[in-house]
mmCIF file as gemmi writes it, N, C-alpha and C atoms, coordinates in Angstrom:
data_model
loop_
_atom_site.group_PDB
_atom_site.id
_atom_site.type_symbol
_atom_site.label_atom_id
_atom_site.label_alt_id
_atom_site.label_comp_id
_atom_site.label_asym_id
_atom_site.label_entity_id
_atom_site.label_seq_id
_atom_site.pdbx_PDB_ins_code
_atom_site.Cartn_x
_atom_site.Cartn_y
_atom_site.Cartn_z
_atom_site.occupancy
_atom_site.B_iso_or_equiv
_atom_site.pdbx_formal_charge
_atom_site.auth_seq_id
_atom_site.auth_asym_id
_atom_site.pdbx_PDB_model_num
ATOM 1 N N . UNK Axp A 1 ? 126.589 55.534 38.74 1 0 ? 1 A 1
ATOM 2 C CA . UNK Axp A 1 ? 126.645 56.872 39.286 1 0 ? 1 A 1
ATOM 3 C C . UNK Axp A 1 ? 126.387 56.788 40.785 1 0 ? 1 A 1
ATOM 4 N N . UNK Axp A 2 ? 127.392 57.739 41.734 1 0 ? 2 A 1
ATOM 5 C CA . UNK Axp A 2 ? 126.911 56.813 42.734 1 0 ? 2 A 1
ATOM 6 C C . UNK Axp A 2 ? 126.568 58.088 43.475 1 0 ? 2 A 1
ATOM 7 N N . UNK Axp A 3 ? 125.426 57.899 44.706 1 0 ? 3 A 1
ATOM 8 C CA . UNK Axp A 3 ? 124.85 59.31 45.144 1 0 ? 3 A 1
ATOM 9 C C . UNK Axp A 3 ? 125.422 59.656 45.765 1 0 ? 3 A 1
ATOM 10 N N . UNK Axp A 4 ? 125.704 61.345 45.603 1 0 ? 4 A 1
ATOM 11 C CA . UNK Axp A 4 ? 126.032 62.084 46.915 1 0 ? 4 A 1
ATOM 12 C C . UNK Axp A 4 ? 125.142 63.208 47.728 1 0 ? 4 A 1
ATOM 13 N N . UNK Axp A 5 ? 125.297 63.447 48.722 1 0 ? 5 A 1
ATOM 14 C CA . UNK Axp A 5 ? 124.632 63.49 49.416 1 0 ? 5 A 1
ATOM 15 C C . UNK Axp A 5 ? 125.291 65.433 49.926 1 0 ? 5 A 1
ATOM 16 N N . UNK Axp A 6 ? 123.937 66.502 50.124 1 0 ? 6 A 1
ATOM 17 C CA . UNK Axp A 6 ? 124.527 67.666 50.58 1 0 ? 6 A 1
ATOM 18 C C . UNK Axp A 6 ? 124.352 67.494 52.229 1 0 ? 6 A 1
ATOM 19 N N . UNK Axp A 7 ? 124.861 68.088 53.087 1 0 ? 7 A 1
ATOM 20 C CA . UNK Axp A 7 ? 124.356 67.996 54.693 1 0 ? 7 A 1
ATOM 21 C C . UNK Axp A 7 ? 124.306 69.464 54.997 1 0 ? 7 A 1
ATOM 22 N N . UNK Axp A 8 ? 123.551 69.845 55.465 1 0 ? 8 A 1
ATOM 23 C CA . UNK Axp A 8 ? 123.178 71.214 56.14 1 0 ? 8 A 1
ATOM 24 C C . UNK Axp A 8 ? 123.671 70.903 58.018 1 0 ? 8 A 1
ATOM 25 N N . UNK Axp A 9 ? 124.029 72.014 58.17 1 0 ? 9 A 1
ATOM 26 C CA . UNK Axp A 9 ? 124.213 71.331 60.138 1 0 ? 9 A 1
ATOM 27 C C . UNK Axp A 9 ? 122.597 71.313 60.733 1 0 ? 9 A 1
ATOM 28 N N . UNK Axp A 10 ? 123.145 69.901 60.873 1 0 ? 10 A 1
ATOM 29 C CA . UNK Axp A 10 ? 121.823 69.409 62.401 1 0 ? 10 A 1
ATOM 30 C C . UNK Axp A 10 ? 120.656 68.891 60.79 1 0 ? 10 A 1
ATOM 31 N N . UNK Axp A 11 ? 120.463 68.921 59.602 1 0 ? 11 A 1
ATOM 32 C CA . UNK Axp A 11 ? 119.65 68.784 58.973 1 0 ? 11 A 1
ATOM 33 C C . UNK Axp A 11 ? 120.386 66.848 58.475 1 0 ? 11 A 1
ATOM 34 N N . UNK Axp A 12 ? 119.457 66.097 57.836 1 0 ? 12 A 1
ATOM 35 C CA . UNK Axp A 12 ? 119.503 65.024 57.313 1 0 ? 12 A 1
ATOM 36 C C . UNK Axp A 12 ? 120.189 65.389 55.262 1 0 ? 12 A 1
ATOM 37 N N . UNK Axp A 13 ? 120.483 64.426 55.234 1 0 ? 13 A 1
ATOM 38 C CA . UNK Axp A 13 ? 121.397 64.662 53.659 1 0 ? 13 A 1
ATOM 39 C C . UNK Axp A 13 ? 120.067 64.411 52.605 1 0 ? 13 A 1
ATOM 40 N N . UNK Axp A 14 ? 119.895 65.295 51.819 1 0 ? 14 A 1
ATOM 41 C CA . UNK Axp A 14 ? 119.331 65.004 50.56 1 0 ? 14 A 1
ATOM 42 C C . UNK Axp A 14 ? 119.713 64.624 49.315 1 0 ? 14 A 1
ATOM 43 N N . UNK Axp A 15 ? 119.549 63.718 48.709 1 0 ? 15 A 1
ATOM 44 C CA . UNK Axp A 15 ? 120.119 63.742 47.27 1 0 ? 15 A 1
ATOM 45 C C . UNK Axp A 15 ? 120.484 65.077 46.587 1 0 ? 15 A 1
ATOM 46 N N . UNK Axp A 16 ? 122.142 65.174 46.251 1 0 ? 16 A 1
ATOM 47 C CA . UNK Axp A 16 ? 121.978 66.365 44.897 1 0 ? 16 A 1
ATOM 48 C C . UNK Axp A 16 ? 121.022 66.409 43.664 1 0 ? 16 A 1
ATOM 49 N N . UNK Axp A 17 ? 121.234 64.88 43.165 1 0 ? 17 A 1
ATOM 50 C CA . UNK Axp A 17 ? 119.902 65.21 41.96 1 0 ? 17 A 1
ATOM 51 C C . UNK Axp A 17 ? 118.734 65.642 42.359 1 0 ? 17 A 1
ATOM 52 N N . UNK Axp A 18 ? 117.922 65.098 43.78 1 0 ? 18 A 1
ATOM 53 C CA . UNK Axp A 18 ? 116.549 65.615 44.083 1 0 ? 18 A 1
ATOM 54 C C . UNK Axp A 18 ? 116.749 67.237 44.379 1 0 ? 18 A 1
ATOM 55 N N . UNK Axp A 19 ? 118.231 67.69 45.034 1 0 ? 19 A 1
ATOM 56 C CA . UNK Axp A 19 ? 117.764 68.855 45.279 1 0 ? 19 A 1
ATOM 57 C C . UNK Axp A 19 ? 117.748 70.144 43.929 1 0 ? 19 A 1
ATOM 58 N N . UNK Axp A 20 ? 118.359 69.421 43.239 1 0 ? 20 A 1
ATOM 59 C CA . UNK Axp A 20 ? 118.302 70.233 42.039 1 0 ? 20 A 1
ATOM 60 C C . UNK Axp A 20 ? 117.578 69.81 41.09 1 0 ? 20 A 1
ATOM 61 N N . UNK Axp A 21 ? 116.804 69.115 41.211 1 0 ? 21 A 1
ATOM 62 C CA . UNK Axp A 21 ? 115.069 68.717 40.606 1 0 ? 21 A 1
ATOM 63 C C . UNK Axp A 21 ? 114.6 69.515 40.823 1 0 ? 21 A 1
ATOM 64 N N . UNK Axp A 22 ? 114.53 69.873 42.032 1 0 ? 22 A 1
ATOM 65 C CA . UNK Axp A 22 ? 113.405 70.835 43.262 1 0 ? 22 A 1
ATOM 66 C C . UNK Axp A 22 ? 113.825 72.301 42.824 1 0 ? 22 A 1
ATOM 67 N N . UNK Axp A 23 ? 114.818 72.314 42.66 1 0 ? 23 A 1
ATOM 68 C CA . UNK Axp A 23 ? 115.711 73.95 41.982 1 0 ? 23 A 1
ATOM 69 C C . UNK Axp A 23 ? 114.962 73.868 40.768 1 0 ? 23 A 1
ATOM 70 N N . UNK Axp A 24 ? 115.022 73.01 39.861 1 0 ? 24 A 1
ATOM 71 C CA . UNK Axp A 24 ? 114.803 73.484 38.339 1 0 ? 24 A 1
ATOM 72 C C . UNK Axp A 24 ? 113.21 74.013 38.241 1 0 ? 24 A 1
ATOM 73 N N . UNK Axp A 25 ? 112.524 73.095 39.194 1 0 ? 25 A 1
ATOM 74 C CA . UNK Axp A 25 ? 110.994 73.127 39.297 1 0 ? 25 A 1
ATOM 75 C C . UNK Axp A 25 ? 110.409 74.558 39.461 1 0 ? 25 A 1
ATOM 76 N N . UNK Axp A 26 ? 111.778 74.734 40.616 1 0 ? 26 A 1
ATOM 77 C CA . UNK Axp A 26 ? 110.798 76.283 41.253 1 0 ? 26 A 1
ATOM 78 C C . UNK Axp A 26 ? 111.481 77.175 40.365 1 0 ? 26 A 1
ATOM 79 N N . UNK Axp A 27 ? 111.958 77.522 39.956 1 0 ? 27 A 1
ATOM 80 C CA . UNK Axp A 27 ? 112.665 78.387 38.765 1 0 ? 27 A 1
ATOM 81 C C . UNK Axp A 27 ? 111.931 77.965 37.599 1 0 ? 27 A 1
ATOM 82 N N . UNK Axp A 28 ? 111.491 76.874 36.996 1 0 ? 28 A 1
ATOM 83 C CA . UNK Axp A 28 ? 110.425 77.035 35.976 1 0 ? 28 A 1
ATOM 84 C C . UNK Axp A 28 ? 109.102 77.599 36.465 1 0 ? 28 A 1
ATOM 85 N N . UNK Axp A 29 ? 108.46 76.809 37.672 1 0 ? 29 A 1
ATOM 86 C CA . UNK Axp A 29 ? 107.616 77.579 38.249 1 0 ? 29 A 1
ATOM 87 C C . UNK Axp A 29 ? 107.442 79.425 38.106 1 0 ? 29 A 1
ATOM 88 N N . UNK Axp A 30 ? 108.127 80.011 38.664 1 0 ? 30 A 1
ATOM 89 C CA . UNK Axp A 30 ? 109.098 81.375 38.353 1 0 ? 30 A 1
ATOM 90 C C . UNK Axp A 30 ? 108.638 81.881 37.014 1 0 ? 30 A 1
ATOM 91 N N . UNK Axp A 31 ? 109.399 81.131 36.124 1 0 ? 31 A 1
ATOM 92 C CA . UNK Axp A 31 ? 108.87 81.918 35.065 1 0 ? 31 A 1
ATOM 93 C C . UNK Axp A 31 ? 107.769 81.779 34.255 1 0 ? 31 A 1
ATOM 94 N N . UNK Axp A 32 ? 107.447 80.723 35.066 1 0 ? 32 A 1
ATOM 95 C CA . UNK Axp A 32 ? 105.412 80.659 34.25 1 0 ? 32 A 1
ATOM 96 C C . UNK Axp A 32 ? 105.129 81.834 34.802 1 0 ? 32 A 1
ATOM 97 N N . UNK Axp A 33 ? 105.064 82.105 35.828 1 0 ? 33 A 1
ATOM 98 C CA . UNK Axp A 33 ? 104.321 82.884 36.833 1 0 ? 33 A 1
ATOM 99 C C . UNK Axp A 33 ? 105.021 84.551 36.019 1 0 ? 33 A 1
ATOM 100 N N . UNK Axp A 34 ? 105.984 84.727 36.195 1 0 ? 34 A 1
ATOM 101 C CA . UNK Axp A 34 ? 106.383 85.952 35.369 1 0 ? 34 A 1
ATOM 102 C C . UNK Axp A 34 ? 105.825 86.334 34.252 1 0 ? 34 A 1
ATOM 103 N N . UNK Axp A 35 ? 105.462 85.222 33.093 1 0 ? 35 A 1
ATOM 104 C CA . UNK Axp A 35 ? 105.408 84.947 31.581 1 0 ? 35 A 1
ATOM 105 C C . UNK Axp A 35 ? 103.932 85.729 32.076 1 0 ? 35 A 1
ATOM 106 N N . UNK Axp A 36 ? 102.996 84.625 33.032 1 0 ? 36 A 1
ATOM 107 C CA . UNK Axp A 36 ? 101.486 84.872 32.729 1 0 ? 36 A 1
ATOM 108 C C . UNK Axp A 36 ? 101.041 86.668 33.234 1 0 ? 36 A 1
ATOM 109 N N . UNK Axp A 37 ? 102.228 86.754 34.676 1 0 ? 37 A 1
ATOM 110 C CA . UNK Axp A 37 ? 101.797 88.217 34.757 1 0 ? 37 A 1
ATOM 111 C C . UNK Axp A 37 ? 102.521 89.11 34.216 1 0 ? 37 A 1
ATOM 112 N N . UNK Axp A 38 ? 103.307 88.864 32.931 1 0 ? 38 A 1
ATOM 113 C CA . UNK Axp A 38 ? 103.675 90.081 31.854 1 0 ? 38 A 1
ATOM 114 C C . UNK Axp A 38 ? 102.182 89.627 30.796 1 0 ? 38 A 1
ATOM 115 N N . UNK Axp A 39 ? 102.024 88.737 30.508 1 0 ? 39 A 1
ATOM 116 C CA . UNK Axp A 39 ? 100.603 88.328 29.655 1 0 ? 39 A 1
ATOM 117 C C . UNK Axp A 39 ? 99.286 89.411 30.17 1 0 ? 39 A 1
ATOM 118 N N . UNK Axp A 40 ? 99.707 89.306 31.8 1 0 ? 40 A 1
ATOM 119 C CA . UNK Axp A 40 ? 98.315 89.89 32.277 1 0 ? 40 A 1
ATOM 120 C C . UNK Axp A 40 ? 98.379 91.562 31.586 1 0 ? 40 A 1
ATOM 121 N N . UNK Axp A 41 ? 99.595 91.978 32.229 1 0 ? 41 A 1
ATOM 122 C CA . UNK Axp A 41 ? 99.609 93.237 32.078 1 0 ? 41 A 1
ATOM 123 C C . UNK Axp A 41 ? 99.159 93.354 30.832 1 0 ? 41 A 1
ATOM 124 N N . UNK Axp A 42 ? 100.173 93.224 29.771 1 0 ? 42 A 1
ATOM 125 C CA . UNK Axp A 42 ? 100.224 93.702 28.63 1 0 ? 42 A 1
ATOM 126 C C . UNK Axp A 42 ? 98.717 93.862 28.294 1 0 ? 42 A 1
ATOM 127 N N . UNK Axp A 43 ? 97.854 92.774 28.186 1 0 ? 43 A 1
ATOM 128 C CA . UNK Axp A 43 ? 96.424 92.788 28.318 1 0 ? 43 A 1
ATOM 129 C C . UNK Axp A 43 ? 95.534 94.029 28.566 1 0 ? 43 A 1
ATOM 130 N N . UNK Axp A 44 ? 96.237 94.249 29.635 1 0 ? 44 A 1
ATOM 131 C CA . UNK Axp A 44 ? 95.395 95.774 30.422 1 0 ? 44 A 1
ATOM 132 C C . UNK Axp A 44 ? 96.236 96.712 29.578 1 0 ? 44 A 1
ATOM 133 N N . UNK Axp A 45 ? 96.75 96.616 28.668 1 0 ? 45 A 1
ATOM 134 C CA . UNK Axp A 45 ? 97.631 98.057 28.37 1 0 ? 45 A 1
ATOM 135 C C . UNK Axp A 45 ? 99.246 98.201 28.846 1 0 ? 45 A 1
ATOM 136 N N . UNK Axp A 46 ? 99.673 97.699 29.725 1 0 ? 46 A 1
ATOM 137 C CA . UNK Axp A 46 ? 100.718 98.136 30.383 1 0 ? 46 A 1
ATOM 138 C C . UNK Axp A 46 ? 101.706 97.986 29.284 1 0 ? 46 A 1
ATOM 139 N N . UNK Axp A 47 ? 102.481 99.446 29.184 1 0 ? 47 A 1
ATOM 140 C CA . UNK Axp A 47 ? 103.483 99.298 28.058 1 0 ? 47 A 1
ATOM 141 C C . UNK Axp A 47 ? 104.991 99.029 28.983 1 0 ? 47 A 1
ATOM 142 N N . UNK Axp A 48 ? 106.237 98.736 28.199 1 0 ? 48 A 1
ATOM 143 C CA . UNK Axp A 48 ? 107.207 99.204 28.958 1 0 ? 48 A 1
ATOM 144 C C . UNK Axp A 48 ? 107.466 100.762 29.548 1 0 ? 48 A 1
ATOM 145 N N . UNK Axp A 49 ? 107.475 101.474 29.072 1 0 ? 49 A 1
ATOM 146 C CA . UNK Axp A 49 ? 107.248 103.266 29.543 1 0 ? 49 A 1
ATOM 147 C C . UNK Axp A 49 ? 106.262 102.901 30.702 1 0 ? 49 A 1
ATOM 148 N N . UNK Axp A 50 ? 105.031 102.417 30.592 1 0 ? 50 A 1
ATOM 149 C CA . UNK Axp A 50 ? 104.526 103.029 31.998 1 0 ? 50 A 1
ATOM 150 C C . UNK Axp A 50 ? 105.112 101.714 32.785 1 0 ? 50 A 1
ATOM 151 N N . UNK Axp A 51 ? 105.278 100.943 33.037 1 0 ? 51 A 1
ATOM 152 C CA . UNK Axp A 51 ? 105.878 99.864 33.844 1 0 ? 51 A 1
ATOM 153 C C . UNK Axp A 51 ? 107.531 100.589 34.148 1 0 ? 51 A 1
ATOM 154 N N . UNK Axp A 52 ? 107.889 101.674 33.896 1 0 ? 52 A 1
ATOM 155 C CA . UNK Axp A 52 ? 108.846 102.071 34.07 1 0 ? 52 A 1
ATOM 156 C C . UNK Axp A 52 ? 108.734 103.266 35.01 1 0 ? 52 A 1
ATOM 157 N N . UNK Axp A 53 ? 107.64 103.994 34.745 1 0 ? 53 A 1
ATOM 158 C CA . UNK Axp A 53 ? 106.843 105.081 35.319 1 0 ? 53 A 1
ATOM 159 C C . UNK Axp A 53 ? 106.345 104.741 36.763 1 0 ? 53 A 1
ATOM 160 N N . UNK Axp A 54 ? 106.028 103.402 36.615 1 0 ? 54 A 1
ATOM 161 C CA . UNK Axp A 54 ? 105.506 102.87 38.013 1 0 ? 54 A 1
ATOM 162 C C . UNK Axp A 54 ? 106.255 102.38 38.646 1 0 ? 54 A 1
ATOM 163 N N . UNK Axp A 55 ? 107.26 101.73 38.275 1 0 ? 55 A 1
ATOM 164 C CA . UNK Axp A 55 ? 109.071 101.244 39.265 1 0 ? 55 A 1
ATOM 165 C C . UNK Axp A 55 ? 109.258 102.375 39.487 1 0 ? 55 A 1
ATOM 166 N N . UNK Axp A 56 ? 109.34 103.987 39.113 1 0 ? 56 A 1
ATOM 167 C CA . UNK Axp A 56 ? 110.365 104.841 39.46 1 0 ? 56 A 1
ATOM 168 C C . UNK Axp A 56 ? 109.686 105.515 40.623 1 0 ? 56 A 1
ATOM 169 N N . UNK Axp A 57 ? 108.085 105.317 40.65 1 0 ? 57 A 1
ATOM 170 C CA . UNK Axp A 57 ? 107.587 106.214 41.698 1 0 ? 57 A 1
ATOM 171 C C . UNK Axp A 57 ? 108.327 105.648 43.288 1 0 ? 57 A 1
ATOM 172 N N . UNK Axp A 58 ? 108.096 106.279 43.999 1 0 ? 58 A 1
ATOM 173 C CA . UNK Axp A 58 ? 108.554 106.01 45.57 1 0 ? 58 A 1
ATOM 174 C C . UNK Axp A 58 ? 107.138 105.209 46.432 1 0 ? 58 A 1
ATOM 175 N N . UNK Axp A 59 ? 107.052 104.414 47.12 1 0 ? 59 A 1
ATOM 176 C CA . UNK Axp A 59 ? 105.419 104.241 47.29 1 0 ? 59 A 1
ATOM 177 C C . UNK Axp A 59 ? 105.969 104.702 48.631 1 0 ? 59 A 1
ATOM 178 N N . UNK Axp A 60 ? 104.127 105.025 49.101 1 0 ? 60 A 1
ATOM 179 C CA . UNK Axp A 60 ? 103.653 105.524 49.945 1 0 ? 60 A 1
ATOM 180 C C . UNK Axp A 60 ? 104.316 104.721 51.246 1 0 ? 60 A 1
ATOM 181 N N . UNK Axp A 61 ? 103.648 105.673 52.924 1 0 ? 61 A 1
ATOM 182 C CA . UNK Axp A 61 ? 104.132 104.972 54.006 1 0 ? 61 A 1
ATOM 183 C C . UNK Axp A 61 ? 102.762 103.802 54.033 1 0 ? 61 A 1
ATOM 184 N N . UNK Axp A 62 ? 101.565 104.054 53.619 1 0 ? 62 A 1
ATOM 185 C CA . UNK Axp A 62 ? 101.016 103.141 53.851 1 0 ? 62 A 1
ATOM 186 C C . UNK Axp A 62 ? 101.167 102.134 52.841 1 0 ? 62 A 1
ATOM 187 N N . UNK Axp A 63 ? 101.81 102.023 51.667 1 0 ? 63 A 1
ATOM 188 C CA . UNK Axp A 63 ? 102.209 100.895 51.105 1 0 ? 63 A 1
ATOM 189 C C . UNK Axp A 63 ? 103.233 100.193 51.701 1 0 ? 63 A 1
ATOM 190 N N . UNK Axp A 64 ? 104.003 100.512 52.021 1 0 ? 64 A 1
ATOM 191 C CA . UNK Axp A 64 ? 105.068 100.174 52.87 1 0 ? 64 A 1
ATOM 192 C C . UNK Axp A 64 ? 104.932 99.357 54.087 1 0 ? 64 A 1
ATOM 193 N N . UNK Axp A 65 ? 104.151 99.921 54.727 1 0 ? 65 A 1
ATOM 194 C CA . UNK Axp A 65 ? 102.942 99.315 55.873 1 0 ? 65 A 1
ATOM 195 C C . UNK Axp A 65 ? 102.358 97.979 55.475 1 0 ? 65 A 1
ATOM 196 N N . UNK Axp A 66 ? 101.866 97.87 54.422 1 0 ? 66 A 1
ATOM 197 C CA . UNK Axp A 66 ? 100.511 96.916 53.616 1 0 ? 66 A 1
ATOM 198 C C . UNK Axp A 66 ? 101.862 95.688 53.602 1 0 ? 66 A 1
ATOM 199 N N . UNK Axp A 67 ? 102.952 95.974 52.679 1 0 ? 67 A 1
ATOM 200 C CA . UNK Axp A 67 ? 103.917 95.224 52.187 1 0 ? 67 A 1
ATOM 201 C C . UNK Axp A 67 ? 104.409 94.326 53.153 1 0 ? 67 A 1
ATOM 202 N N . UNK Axp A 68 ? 105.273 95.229 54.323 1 0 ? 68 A 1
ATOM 203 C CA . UNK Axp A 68 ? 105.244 94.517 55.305 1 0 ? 68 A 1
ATOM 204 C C . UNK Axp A 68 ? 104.783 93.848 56.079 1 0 ? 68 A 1
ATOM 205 N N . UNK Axp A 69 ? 103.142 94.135 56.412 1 0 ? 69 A 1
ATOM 206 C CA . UNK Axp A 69 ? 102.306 92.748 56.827 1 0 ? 69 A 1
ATOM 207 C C . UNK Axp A 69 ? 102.473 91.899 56.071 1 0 ? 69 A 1
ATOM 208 N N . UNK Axp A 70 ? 102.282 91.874 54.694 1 0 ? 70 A 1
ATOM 209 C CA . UNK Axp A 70 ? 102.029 90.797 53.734 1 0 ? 70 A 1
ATOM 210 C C . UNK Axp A 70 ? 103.248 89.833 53.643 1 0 ? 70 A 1
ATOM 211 N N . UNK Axp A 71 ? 104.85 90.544 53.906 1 0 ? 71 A 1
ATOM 212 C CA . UNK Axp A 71 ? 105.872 89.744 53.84 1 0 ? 71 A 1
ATOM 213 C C . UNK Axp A 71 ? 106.075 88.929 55.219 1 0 ? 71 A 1
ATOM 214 N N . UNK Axp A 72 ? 105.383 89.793 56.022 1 0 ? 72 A 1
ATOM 215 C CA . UNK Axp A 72 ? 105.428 88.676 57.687 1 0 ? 72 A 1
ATOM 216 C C . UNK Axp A 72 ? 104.536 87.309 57.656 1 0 ? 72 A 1
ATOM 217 N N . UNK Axp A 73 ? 103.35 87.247 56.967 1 0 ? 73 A 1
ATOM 218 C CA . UNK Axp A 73 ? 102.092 86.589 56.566 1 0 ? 73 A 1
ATOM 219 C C . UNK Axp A 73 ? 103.012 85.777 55.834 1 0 ? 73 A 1
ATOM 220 N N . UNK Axp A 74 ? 103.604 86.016 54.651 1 0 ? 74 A 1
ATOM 221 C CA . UNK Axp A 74 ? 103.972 84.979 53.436 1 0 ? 74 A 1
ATOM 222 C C . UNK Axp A 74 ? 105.286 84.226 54.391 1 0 ? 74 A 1
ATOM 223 N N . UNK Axp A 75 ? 106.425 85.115 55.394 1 0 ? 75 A 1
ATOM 224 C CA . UNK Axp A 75 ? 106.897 84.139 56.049 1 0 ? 75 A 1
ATOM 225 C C . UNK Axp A 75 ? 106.581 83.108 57.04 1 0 ? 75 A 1
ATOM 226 N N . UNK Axp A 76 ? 105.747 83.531 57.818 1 0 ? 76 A 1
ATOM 227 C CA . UNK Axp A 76 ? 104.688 82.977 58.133 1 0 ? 76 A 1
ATOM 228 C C . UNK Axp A 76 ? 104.173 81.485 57.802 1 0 ? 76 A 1
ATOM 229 N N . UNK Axp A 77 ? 103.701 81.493 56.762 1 0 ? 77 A 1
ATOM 230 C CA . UNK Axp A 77 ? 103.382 80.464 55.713 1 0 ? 77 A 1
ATOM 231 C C . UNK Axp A 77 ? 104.587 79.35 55.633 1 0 ? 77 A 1
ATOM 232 N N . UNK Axp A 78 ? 105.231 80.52 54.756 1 0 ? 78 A 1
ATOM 233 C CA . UNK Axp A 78 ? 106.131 79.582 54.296 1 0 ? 78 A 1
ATOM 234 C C . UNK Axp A 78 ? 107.328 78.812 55.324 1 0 ? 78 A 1
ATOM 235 N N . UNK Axp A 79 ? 107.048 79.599 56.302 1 0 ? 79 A 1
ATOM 236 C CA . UNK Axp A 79 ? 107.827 79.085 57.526 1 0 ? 79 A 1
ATOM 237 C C . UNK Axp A 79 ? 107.492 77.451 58.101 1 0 ? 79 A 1
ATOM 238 N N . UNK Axp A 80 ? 106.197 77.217 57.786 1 0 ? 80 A 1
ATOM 239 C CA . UNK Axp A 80 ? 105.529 75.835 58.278 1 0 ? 80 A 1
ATOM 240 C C . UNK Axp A 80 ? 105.465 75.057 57.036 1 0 ? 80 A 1
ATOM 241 N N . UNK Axp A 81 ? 106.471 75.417 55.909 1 0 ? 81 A 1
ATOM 242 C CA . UNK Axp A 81 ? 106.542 74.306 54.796 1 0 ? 81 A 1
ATOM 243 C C . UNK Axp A 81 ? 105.368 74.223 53.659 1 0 ? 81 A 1
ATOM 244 N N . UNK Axp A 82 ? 104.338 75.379 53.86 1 0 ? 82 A 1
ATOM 245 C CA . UNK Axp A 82 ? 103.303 75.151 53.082 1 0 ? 82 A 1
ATOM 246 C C . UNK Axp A 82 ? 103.285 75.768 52.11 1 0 ? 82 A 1
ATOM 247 N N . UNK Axp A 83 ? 103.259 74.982 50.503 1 0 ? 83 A 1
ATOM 248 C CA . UNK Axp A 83 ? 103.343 76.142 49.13 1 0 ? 83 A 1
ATOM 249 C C . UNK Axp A 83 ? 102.449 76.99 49.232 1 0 ? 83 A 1
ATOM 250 N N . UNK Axp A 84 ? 102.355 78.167 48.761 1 0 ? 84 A 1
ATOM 251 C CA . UNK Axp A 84 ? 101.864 79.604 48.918 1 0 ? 84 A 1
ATOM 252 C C . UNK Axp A 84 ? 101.619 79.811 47.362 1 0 ? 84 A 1
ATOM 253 N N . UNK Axp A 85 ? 100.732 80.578 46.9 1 0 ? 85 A 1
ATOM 254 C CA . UNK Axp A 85 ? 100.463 81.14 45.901 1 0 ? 85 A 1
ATOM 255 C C . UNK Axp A 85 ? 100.136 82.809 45.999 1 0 ? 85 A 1
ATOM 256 N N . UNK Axp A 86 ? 101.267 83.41 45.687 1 0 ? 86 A 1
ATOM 257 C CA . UNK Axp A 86 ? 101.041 84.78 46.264 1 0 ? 86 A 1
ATOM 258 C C . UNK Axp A 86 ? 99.501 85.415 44.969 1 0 ? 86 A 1
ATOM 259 N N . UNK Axp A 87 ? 99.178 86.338 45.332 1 0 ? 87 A 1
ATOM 260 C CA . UNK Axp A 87 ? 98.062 87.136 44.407 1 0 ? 87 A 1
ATOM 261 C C . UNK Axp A 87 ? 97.734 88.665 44.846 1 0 ? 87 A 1
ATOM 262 N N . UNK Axp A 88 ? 97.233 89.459 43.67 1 0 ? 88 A 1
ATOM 263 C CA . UNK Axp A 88 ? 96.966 90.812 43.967 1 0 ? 88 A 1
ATOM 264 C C . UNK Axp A 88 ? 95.713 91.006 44.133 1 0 ? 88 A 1
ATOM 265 N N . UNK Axp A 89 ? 95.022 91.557 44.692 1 0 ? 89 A 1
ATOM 266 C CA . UNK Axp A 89 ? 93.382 91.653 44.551 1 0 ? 89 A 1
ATOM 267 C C . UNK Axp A 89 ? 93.185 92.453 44.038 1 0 ? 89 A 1
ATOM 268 N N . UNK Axp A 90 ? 92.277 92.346 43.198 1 0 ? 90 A 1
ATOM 269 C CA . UNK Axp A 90 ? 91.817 93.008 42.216 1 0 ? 90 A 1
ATOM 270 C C . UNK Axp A 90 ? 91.125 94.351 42.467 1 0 ? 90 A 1
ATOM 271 N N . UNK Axp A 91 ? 91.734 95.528 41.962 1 0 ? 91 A 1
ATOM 272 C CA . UNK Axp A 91 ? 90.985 96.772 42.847 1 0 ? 91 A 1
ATOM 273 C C . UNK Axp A 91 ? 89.709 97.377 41.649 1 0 ? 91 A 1
């Protein structure tokens, strides 16, 4: 089997198999992380109806506000290559 190689411009070639190692990882990753925080919810009660109740509301300007720091912060991060573990604090 012989390797090939993807090239991005101005970037160095990575293996296809490594880069789709790295794909499968973070997409399993993904759905642990989904699995454990539908686990969480359900825990606390959360049914589908109110998880539906709570997607439909509109959030606030100061959520909106909060969000957007937090997505500048996580690019931020992730901008310098470092895995991130996002989290909610607990109110």
């Amino acid at each position: 089997m012989s390797e090939r190689t993807i090239r991005n411009e101005g970037s160095p070639g990575a293996p296809v198999d490594e880069q789709e190692r790295i794909r499968r990882q973070n997409v399993d990753e993904f759905k642990r992380l989904c699995d454990q925080i539908g686990a969480e919810a359900q825990a606390r009660g959360v049914t589908e109806k109110i998880l539906n109740e709570i997607l439909s509301e509109e959030p606030t300007a100061e959520e909106v506000t909060q969000n957007r720091s937090r997505t500048q912060e996580f690019q931020a991060v992730v901008g310098k290559g470092l895995k991130v573990r996002l989290y909610r604090p607990k109110r």
